[in-house]
C-alpha positions in Angstrom: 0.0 0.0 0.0 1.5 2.8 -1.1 2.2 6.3 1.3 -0.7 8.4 1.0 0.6 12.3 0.0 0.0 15.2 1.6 -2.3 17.6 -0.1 -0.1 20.3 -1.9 -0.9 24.0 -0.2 -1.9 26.5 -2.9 0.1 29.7 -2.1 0.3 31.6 -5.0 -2.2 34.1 -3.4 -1.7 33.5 -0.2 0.2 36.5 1.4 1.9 36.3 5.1 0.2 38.6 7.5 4.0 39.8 8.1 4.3 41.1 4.6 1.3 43.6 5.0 2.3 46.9 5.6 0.0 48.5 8.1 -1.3 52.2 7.0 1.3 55.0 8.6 -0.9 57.7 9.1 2.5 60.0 9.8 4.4 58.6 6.9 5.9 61.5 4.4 4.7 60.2 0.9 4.4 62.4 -1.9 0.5 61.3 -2.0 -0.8 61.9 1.6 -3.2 64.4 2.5 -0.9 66.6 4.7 2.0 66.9 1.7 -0.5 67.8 -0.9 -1.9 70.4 1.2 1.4 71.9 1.4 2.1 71.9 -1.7 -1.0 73.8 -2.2 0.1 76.4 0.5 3.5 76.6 -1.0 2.1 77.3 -4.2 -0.4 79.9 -2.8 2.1 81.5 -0.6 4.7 82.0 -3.3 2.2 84.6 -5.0 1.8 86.5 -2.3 3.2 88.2 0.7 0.0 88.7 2.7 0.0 86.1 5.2 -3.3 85.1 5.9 -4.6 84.3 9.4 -8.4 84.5 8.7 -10.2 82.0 6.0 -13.5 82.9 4.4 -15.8 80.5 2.7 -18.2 82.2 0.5 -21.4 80.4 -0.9 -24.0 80.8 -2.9 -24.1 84.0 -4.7 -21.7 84.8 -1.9 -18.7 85.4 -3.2 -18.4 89.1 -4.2 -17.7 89.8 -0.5 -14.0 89.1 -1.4 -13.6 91.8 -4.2 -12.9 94.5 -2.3 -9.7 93.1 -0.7 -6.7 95.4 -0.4 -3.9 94.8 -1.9 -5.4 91.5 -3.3 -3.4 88.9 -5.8 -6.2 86.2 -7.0 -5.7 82.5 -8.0 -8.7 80.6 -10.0 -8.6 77.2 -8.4 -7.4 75.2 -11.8 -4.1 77.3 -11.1 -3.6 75.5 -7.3 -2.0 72.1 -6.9 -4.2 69.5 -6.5 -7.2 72.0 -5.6 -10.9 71.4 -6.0 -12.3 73.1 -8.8 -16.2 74.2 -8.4 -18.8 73.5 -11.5 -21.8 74.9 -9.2 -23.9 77.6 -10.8 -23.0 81.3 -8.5 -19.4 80.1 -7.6 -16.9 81.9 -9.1 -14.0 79.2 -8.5 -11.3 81.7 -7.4 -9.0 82.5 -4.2 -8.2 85.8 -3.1 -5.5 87.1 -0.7 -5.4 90.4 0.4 -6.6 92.4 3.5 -9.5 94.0 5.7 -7.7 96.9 7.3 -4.5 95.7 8.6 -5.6 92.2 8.8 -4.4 89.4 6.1 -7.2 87.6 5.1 -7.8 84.5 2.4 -11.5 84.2 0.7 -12.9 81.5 -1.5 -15.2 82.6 -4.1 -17.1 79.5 -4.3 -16.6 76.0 -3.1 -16.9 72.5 -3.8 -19.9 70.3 -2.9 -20.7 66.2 -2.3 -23.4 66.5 -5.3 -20.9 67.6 -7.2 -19.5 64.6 -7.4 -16.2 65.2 -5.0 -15.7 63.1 -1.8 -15.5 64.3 1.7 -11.7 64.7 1.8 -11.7 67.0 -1.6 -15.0 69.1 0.0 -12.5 69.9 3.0 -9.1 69.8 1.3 -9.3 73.9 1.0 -9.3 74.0 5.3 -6.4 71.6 4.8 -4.7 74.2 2.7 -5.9 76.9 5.1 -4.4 74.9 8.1 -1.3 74.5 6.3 -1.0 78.0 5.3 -1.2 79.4 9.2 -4.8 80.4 9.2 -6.7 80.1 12.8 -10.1 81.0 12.6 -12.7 80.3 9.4 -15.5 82.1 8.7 -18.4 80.1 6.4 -21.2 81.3 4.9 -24.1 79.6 3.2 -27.6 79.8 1.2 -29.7 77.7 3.3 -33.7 77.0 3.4 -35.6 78.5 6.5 -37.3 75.4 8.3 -38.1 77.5 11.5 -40.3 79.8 10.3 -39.2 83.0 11.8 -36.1 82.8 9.5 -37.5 84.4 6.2 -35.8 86.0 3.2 -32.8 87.7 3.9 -32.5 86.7 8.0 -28.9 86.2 8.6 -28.2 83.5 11.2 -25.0 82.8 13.1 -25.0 78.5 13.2 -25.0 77.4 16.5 -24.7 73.7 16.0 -24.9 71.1 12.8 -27.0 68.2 12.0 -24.7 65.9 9.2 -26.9 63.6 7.4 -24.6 63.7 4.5 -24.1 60.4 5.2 -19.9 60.9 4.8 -17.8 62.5 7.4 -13.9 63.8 5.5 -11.9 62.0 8.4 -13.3 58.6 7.2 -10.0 56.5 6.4 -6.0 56.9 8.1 -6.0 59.5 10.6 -2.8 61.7 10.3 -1.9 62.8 13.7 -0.1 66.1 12.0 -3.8 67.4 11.5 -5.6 66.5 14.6 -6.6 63.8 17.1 -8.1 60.6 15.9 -11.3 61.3 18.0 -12.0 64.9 17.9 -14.1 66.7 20.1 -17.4 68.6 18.2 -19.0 69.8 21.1 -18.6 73.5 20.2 -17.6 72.8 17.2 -18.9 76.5 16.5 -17.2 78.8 18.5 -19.1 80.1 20.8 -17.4 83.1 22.1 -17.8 84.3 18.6 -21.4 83.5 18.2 -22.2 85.2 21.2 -20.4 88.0 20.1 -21.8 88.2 17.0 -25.2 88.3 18.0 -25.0 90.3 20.5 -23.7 93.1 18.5 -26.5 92.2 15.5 -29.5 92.4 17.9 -27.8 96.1 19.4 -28.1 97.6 15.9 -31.5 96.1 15.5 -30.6 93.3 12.8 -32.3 90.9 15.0 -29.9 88.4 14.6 -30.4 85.2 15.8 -28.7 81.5 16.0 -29.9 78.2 14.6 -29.2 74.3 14.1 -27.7 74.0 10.4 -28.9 71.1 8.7 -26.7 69.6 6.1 -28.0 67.5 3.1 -26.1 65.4 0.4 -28.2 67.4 -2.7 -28.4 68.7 -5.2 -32.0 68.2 -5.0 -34.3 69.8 -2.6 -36.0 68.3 0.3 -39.4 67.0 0.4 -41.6 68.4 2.2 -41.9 65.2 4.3 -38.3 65.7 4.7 -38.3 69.2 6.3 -41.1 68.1 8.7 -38.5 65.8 9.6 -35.7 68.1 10.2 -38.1 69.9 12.1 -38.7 67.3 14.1 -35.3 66.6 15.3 -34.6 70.6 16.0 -33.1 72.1 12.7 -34.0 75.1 11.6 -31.7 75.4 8.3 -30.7 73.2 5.5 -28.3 73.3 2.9 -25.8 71.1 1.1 -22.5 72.1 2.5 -20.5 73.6 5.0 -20.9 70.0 7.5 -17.5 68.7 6.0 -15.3 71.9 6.3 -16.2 72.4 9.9 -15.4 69.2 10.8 -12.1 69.6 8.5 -11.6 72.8 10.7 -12.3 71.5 13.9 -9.9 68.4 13.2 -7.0 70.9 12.2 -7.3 73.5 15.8 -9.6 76.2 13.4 -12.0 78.0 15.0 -15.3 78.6 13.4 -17.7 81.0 12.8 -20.7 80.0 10.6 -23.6 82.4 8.9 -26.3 81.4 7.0 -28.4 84.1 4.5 -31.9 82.7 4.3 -32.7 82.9 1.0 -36.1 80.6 0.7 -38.4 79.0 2.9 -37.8 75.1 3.0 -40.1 73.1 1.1 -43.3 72.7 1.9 -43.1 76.0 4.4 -44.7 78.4 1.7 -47.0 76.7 -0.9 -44.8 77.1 -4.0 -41.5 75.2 -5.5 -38.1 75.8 -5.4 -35.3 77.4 -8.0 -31.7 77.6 -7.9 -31.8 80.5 -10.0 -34.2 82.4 -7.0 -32.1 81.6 -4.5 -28.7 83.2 -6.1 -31.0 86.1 -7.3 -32.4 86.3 -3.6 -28.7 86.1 -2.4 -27.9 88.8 -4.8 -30.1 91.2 -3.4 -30.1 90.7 0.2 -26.2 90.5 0.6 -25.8 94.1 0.0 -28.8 94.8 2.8 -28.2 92.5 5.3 -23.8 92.7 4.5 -23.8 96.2 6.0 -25.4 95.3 9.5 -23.6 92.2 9.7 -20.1 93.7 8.8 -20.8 96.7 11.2 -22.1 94.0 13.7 -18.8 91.8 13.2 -16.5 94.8 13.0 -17.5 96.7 16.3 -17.7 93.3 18.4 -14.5 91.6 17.5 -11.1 93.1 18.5 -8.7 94.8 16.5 -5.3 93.5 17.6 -3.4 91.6 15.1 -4.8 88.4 15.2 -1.8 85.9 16.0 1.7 86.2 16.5 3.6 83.7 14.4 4.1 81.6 17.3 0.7 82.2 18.7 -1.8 79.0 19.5 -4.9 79.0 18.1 -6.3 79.1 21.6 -4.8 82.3 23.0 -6.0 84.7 25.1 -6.5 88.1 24.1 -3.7 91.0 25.6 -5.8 93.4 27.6 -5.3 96.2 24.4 -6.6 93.4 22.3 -9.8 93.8 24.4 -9.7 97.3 24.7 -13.0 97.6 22.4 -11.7 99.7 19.7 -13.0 98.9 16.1 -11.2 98.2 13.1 -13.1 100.0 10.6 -14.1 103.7 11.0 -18.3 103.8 11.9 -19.5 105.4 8.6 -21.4 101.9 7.2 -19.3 100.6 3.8 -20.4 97.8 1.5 -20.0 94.2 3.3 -16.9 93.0 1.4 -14.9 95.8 3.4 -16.2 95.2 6.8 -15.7 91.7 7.3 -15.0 90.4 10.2 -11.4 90.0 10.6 -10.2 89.7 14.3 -11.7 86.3 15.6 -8.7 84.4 16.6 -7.5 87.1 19.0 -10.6 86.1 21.2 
């Protein structure tokens, strides 16, 4: 009787658990998130001297806040390494550096969205960029949909708090400790010494400014009706289709944040008539230049005017007792928003 073989073991696709590299969320290649975003920053840097320390992100119909930046150079996003590009209707797809009184500032004319067709990590890669380029404190605004019905056309609201149901999240994937923690805390993730401040000084002038949950939708079509009652149901009183993944981005990186919303429709099903794009970056069109005064004089008087960061500065500092001082940055005759904005948040 002959010896019975042993059964040959197939390992042509086997691979030994010793030969699989585990992710390094710290290595340097060429390809990970925190080298590309400094190559952006390089790149940005290099065409300017104006060292920016406060980020805008304009939405909507938005974006002509930015065009009355001092001494401003401007960069269309196809021009930045690695950079998103927008293809949303009322986004002019351009950075601008320049300043706001003494005060180096960065804007975004437009950004990218989820329906767009971008991930997460390419929604938030422009805070990446900011992070890497010094910046400390982010301002976003937004078009969003009234749910609460007390925020009609043209009510500015300062977010208080977000609602994702975007269903993605941009720190999905490695986490690389250069950014931020692994776990990151979002209980404020909206500053709130700057929304209090912010509202304050609204309601003094008589805006009547008021704060409110921000709910954020993957798009690009608008809710159902059914939907909003359901975002009203769990306490939102906006909705839109962006600004979830940069504050997390933000958040992640040590940014503080500072989110506004222009109403510029009533959610579905709130007044009895449909929705259109078009309307709502008309609407934004005519009720940034009203509301953009009161806001920037708001902003302006309530947030101090010391420079906002020494180079070595954390992003937490306190203010120096002249930073608090209460002096304003921009004289008290009322100018068009895009020269009042607000421009001191980090010092707080």
């Amino acid at each position: 009787m002959s010896a019975r073989k042993s059964p040959r073991k197939n390992t042509a696709n086997t691979v030994s658990p010793a030969r699989i590299a585990a992710p390094n969320p710290t290595s340097s290649s060429p390809d990970g998130e925190f080298e590309r975003a400094g190559q952006a920053a390089d790149f940005i840097l290099s065409r300017t001297s104006v060292r920016p320390r406060i980020a805008l992100v304009l939405g909507s119909g938005l974006g002509a806040f930015a065009d009355e930046f001092a001494s401003a150079t401007k960069i269309p996003y196809a021009k930045i390494p690695r950079f998103p590009q927008s293809t949303a209707i009322g986004h002019a797809g351009q950075l601008v550096i320049g300043k706001v009184g003494t005060i180096p500032v960065v804007g975004m004319q437009g950004r990218v969205h989820l329906y767009e067709g971008y991930s997460s990590k390419e929604v938030a890669f422009p805070i990446r960029v900011f992070a890497r380029m010094g910046v400390k404190a982010v301002i976003l605004t937004n078009a969003a949909g009234g749910i609460k019905r007390e925020f009609v056309q043209g009510r500015l609201v300062v977010i208080s708090d977000h609602i994702n149901l975007q269903g993605v999240n941009p720190l999905i994937g490695p986490n690389d400790e250069r950014f931020g923690l692994r776990f990151h805390d979002m209980t404020s993730a909206y500053d709130r010494r700057f929304r209090e401040m912010t509202v304050a000084e609204g309601n003094r002038m008589g805006i009547g400014m008021h704060e409110g949950v921000y709910a954020g939708l993957l798009g690009p079509s608008y809710e159902t009706p059914a939907e909003i009652r359901y975002l009203q149901a769990i306490g939102a009183d906006l909705v839109g289709m962006s600004t979830v993944p940069e504050v997390i981005a933000a958040r992640h990186s040590g940014i503080r944040v500072l989110g506004i919303s222009c109403v510029t429709n009533a959610a579905a099903g709130i007044l009895d008539r449909p929705l259109n794009h078009l309307e709502v970056l008309e609407l934004a069109r005519r009720f940034v230049p009203l509301r953009g005064k009161s806001l920037a004089a708001a902003t302006s008087r309530t947030l101090p005017t010391a420079s906002p960061f020494a180079p070595s500065a954390s992003p937490f500092s306190k203010p120096s007792a002249k930073a608090s001082a209460g002096s304003t940055l921009f004289p008290s005759s009322l100018t068009p928003m895009p020269s009042r904005l607000p421009a001191a948040l980090a010092a707080n």
